[in-house]
SELOTOR-878692 format. One record per residue (C-alpha): x, y, z; residue in three letters. Coordinates in steps of 0.5 Angstrom, whole numbers, plus 500, padded with zeros to 3 digits. Each point is the difference from the previous one (the first is absolute). Layout:
<recs>
XYZAla ...
</recs>
This chain:
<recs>
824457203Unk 500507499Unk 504505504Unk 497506503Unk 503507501Unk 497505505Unk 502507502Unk 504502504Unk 499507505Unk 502503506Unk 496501506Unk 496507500Unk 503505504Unk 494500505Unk 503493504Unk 505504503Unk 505499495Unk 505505498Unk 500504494Unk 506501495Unk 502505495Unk 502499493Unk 507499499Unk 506505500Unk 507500498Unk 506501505Unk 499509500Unk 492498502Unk 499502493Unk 493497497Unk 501496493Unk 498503494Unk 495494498Unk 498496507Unk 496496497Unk 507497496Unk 500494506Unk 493498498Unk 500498492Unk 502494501Unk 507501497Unk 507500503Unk 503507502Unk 506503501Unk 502504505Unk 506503503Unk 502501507Unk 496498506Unk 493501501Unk 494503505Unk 494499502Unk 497505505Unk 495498505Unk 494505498Unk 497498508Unk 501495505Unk 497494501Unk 501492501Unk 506498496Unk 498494494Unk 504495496Unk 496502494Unk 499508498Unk 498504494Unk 504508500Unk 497505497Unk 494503495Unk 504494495Unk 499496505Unk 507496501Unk 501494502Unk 505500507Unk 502493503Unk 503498507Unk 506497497Unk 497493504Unk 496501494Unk 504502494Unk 505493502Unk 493496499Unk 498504494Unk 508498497Unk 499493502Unk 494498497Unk 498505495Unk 507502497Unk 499502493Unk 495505501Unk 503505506Unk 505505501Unk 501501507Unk 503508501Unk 503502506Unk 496505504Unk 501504507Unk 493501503Unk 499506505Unk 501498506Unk 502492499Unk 506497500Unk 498493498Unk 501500493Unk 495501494Unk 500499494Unk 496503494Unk 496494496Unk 500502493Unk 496494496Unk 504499493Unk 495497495Unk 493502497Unk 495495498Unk 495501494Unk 495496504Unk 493504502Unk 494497499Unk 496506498Unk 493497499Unk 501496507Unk 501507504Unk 494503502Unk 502506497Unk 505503495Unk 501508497Unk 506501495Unk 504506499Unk 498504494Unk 504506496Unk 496505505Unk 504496505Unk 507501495Unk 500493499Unk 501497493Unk 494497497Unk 506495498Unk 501498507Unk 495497504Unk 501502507Unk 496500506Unk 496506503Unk 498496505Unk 498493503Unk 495497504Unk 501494504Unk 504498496Unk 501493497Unk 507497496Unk 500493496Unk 504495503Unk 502497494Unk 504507497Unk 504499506Unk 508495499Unk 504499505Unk 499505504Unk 498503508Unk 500506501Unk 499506494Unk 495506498Unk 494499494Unk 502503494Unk 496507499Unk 498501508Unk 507499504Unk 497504506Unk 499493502Unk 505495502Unk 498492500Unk 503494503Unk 498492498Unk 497496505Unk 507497501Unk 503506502Unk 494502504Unk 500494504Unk 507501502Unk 499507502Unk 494498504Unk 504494504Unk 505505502Unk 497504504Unk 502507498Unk 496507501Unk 497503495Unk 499495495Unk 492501498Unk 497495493Unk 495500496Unk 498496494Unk 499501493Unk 499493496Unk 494500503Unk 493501498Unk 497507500Unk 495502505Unk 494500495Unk 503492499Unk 501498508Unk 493495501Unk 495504505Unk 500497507Unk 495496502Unk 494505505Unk 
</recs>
């Protein structure tokens, strides 16, 4: 049986919850590159980290910080995300405005070459007008995206290949998430069909 693979997303703000900056070192200082904990590399940083609240709100398990959108994890969350998905996250220490609870920056470690750009609804490449070299071929945008399942080994949580805005989960791994019962955690899938593909519902 073929594994399915989906999207995770944090909740949009407009629910209530609160709203995180992007991360800065122990002096409050900003990262010269803040998008480095979304490449789907590891990173090395020194010293502790911070995340400020950018505005109030009900605290969640699951959050993004940030224009980079950073990935910013309960611990309860990061101890199951060590258990079940152990070679493709890095867990870094972060003090969170106003909580003393224990959180951690999600880092995913891998990248995956594994979009299916004919199956996604729609799909623009940067060009050398965007300073892309035409040599390497990387997404300007994607649309409801779609990956295929067979490009993915052993792996339950990674970013695609080209378009790392986006962090996915295997249906294992979304399952598990889903039986624990923690805030935040939003999902949609990208092994599916298309829109233009789904059957017409019956009048």
């Amino acid at each position: 049986m073929t594994m399915r693979y989906f999207k995770l997303n944090a909740p949009p703000s407009i629910h209530g919850q609160w709203r995180l900056a992007d991360p800065v070192n122990a002096q409050g200082q900003a990262f010269q590159d803040p998008f480095m904990f979304t490449r789907g590399n590891p990173v090395s940083v020194g010293g502790p980290l911070k995340v400020p609240l950018a505005a109030p709100g009900r605290p969640t398990a699951y959050s993004v910080a940030g224009i980079s959108e950073v990935p910013i994890v309960h611990e309860r969350l990061a101890q199951l995300l060590t258990r079940l998905a152990p070679h493709d996250v890095q867990l870094l220490p972060v003090d969170v405005e106003g909580q003393s609870e224990p959180h951690r920056i999600l880092v995913a470690t891998k990248t995956v070459q594994c979009i299916d750009d004919a199956r996604c609804a729609e799909v623009l490449y940067r060009t050398p007008d965007d300073g892309s070299p035409t040599q390497d071929r990387q997404y300007k945008l994607i649309r409801d995206l779609r990956i295929d399942p067979a490009k993915v080994v052993r792996t339950q949580l990674f970013r695609p290949r080209g378009w790392t805005v986006v962090l996915l989960v295997s249906e294992t791994l979304r399952e598990e998430l889903m039986f624990s019962g923690l805030s935040g955690l939003e999902f949609d899938e990208v092994t599916g069909p298309k829109e233009e593909e789904l059957p017409a519902e019956n009048p």
